[in-house]
N, CA, C and O of each residue as an XYZ file, in Angstrom:
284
protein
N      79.103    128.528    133.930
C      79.943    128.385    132.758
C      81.346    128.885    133.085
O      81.440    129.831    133.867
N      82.649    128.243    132.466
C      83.487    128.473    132.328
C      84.260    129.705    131.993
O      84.351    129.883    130.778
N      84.923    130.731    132.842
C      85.360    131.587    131.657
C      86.166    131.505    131.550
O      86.917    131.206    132.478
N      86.702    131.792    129.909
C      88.005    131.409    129.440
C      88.875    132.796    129.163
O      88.488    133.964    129.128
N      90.565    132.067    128.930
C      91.217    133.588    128.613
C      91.674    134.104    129.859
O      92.320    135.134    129.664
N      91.582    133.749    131.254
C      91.809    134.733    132.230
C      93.021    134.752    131.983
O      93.552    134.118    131.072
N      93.662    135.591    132.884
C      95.235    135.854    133.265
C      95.327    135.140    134.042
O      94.209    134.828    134.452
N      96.176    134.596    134.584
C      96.514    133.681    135.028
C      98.099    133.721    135.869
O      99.072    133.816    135.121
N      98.345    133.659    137.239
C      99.960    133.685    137.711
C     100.553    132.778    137.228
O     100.191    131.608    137.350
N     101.845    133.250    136.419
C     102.494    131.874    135.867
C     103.890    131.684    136.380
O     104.596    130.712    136.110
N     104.354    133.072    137.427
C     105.447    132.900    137.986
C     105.527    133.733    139.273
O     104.702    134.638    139.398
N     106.356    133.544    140.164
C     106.548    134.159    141.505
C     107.477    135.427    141.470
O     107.544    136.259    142.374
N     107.985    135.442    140.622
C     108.451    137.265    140.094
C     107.780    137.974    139.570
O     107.481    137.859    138.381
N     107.308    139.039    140.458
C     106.191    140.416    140.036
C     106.904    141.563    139.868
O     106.922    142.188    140.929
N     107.391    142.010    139.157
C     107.573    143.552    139.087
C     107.212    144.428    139.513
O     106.112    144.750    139.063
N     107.660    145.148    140.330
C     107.299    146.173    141.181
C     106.508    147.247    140.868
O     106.161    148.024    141.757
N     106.249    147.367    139.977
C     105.345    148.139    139.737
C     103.913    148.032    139.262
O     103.027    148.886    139.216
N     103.928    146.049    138.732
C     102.644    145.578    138.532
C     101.737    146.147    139.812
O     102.406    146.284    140.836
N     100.292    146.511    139.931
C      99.381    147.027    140.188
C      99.093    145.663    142.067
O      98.235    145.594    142.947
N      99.817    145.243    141.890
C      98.984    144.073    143.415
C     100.497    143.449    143.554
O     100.613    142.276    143.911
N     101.449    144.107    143.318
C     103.189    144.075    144.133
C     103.388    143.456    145.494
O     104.023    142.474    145.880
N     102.462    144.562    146.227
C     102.601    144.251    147.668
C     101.692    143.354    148.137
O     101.940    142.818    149.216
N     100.744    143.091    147.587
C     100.368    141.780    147.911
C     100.586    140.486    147.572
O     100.343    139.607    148.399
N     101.037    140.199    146.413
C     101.578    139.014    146.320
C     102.838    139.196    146.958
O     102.923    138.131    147.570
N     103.921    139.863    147.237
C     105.235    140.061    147.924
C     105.317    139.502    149.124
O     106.233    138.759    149.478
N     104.008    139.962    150.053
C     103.460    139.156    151.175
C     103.404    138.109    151.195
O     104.233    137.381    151.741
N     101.976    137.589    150.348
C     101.851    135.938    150.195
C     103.192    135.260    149.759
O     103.838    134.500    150.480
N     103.455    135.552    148.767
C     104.933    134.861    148.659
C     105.920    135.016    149.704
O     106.671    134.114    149.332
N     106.453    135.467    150.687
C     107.357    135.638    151.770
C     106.688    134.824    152.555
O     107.374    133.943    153.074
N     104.876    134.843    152.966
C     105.339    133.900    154.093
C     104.598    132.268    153.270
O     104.436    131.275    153.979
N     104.276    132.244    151.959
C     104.441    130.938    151.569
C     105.487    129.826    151.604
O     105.391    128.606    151.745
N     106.798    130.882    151.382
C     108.273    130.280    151.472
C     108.528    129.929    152.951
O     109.234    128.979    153.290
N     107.900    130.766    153.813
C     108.314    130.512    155.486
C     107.931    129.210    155.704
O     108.672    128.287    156.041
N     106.411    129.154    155.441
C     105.486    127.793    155.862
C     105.778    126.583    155.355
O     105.910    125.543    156.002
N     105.924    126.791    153.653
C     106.549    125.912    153.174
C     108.084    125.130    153.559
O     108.343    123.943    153.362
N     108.785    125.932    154.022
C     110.363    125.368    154.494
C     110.032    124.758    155.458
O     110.529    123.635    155.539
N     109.109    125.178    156.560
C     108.875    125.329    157.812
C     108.121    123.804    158.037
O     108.447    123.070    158.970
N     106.755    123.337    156.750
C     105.976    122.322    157.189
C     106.300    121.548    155.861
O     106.295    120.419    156.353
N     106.526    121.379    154.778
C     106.530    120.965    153.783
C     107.014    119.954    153.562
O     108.218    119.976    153.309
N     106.181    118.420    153.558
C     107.503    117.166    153.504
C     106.413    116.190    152.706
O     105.213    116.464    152.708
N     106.991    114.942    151.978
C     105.893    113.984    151.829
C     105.619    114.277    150.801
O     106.480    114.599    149.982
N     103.824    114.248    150.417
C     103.657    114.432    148.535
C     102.307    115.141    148.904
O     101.587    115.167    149.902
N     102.287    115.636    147.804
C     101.510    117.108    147.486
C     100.490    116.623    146.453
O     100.961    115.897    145.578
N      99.379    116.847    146.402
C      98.584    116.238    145.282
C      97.904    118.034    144.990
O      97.453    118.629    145.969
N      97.906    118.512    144.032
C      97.684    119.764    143.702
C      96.549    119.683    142.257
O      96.748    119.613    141.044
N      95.647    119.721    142.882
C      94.566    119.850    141.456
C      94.173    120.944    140.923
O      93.836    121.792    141.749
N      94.078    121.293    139.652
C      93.763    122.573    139.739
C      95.281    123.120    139.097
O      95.054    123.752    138.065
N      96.629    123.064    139.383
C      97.973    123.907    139.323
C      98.181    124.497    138.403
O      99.269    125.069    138.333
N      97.229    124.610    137.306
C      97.314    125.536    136.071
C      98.681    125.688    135.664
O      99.271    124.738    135.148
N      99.384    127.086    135.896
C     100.634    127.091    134.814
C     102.168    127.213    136.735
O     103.270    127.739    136.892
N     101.309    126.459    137.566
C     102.237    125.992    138.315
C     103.477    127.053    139.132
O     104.629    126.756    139.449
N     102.532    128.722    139.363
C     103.730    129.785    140.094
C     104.245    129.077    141.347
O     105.301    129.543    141.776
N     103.752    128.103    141.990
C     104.393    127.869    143.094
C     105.355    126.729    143.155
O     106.019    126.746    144.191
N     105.543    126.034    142.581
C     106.275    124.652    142.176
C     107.689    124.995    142.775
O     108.150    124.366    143.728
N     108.507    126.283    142.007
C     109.786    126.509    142.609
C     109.839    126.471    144.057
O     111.002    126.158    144.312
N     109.124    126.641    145.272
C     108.891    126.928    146.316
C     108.783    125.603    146.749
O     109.014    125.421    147.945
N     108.337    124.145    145.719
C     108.877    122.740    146.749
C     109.819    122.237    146.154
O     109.846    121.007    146.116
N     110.592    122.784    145.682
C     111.695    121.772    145.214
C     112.791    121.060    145.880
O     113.801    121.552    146.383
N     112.487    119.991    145.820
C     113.451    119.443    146.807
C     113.109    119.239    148.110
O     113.845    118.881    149.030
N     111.743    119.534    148.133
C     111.095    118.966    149.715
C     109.953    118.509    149.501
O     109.230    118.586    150.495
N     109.489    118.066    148.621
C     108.377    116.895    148.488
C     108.327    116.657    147.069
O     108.959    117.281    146.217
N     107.621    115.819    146.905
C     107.250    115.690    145.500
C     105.892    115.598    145.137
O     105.081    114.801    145.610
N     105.646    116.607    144.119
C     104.581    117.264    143.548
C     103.738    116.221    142.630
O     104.432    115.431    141.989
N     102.190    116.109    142.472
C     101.456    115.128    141.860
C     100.612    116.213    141.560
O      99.787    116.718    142.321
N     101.036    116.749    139.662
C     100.169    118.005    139.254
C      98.573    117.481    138.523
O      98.592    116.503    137.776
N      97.527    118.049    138.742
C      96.491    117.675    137.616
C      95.772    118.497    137.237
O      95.746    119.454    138.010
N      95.177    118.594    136.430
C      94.100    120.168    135.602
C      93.012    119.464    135.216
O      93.203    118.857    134.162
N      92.068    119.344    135.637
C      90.694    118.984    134.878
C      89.656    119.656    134.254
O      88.712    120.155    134.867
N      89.815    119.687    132.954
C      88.974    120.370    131.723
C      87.484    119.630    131.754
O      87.261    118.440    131.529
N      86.407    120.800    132.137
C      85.154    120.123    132.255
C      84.451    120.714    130.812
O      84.074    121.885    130.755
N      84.342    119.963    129.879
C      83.246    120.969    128.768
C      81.787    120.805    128.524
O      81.202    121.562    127.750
């Protein structure tokens, strides 16, 4: 079953003092590396919920978002 309500990342700015800082700080630094680095063409992203990573292709591919609600 589904659970509903989670929290959810809805953006790539964490506040430093949120509780898991340094780990997303990480993932995000070298997402931006890889991404600049390999990122071209189109992206099919299922799943992208409220979309924290989107800013990170802009302008180097184009994004094909989808969410599928199973009830």
């Amino acid at each position: 079953m589904r659970e509903e309500n989670l929290a959810r990342l809805s953006s790539t700015k964490i506040n430093y003092n949120a509780p898991y800082y340094l780990n997303y700080s990480y993932i995000f630094d070298d997402l931006k590396v890889a991404i600049d680095a390999h990122a071209k063409g189109d992206l099919l992203d299922i799943g992208c919920g409220n979309k924290p990573y989107s800013s990170f292709f802009e302008n180097k591919l184009r994004m094909i978002c989808i969410n599928i609600w199973i009830e």
